[in-house]
C-alpha positions as CSV (number, residue, x, y, z in Angstrom):
1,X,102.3,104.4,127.8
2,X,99.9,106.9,126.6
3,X,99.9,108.4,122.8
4,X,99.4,112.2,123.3
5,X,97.8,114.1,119.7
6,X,98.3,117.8,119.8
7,X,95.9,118.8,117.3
8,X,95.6,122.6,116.0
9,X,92.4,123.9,116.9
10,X,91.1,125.3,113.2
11,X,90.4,122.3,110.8
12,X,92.2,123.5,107.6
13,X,89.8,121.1,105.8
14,X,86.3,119.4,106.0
15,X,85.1,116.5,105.2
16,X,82.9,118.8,102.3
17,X,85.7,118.8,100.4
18,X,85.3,114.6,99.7
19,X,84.0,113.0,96.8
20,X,84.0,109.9,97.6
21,X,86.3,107.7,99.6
22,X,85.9,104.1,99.8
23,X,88.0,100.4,101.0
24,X,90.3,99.1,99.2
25,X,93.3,97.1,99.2
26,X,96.7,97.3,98.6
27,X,97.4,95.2,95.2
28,X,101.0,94.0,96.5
29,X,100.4,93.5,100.2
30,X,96.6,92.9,100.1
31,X,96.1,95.4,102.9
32,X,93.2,97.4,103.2
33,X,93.5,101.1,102.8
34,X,91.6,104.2,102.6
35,X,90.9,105.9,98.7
36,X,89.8,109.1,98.2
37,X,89.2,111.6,96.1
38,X,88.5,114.9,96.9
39,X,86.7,118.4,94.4
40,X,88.5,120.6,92.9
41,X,88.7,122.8,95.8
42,X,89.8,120.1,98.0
43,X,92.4,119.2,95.4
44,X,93.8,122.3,95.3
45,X,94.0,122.6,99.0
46,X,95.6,119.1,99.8
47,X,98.2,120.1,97.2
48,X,98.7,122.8,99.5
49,X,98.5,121.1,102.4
50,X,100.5,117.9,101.9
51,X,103.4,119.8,100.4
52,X,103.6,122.3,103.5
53,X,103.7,119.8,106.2
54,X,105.8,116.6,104.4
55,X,106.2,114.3,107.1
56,X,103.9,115.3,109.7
57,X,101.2,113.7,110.2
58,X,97.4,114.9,109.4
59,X,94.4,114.0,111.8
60,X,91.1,112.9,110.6
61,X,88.3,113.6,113.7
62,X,85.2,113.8,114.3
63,X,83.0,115.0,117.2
64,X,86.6,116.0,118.4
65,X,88.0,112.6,118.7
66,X,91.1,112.1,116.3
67,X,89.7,109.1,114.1
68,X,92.9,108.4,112.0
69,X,96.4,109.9,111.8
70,X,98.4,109.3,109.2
71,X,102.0,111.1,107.9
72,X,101.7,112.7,105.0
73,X,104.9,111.3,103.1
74,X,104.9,113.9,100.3
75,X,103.0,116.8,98.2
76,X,99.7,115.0,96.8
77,X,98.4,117.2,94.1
78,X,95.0,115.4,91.5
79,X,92.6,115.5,94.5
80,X,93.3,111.5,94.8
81,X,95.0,110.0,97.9
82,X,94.7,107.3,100.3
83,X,95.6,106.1,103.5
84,X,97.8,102.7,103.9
85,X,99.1,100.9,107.2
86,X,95.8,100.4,108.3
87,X,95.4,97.8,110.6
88,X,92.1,96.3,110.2
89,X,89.5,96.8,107.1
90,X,87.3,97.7,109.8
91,X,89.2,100.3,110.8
92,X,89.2,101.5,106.6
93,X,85.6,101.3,106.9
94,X,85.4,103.7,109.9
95,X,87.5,106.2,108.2
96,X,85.8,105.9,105.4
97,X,81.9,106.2,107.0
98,X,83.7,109.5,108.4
99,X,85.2,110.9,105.6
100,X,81.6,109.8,103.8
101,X,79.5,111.5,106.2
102,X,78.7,114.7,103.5
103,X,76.6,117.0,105.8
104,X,78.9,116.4,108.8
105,X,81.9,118.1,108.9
106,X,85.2,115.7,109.2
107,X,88.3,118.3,110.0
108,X,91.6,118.1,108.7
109,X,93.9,119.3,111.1
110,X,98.1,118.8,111.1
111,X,99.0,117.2,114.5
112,X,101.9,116.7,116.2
113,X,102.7,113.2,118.3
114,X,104.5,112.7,121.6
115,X,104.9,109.3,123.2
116,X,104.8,109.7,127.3
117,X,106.0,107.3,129.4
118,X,104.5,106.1,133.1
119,X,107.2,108.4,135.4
120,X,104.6,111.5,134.5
């Protein structure tokens, strides 16, 4: 099977936006996951953001190659979030060198997700 993103073609953030992000790990499950915060413009428009597209799910890329994926699960106002059901801290710490990257821009975009089977 084959994992098709559709991914809009305007970021409707950079990676400018970021802080800092940085491993760590979940303090119940021990799972590495993704923290970030974000300035205040990038606080304002994740607030924005997360509360218009509640359970869709948000692609980090780079060089336009979709580096992470995850759902947004609800609004996320504070400029603080993070991104959990990793499935390797190496994959946290490539996130996290993207989202890191300062002069290179890492989009934001809102993708949908359809699951295609071998008969196509």
């Amino acid at each position: 099977m084959y994992r098709l993103l559709g991914v809009r073609a305007a970021a409707e953030m950079t990676g400018e936006v970021v802080d800092e992000a940085s491993v760590t790990f979940d303090q119940y499950t021990n799972e590495p996951k993704v923290s970030i915060t974000m300035d205040s413009k990038g606080a304002r428009e994740w607030s924005r953001l997360t509360a218009a597209n509640i359970n869709k799910q948000v692609a980090i890329v780079l060089d336009r190659a979709v580096v992470s994926n995850p759902v947004i699960q609800e609004r996320i106002p504070g400029g603080r979030t993070s991104i959990s059901g990793l499935e390797s801290r190496q994959e946290a710490e490539d996130i996290v060198t993207v989202l890191n990257a300062g002069a290179l821009p890492a989009p934001v975009e809102i993708v949908s997700e359809r699951t295609v089977g071998p008969s196509l």
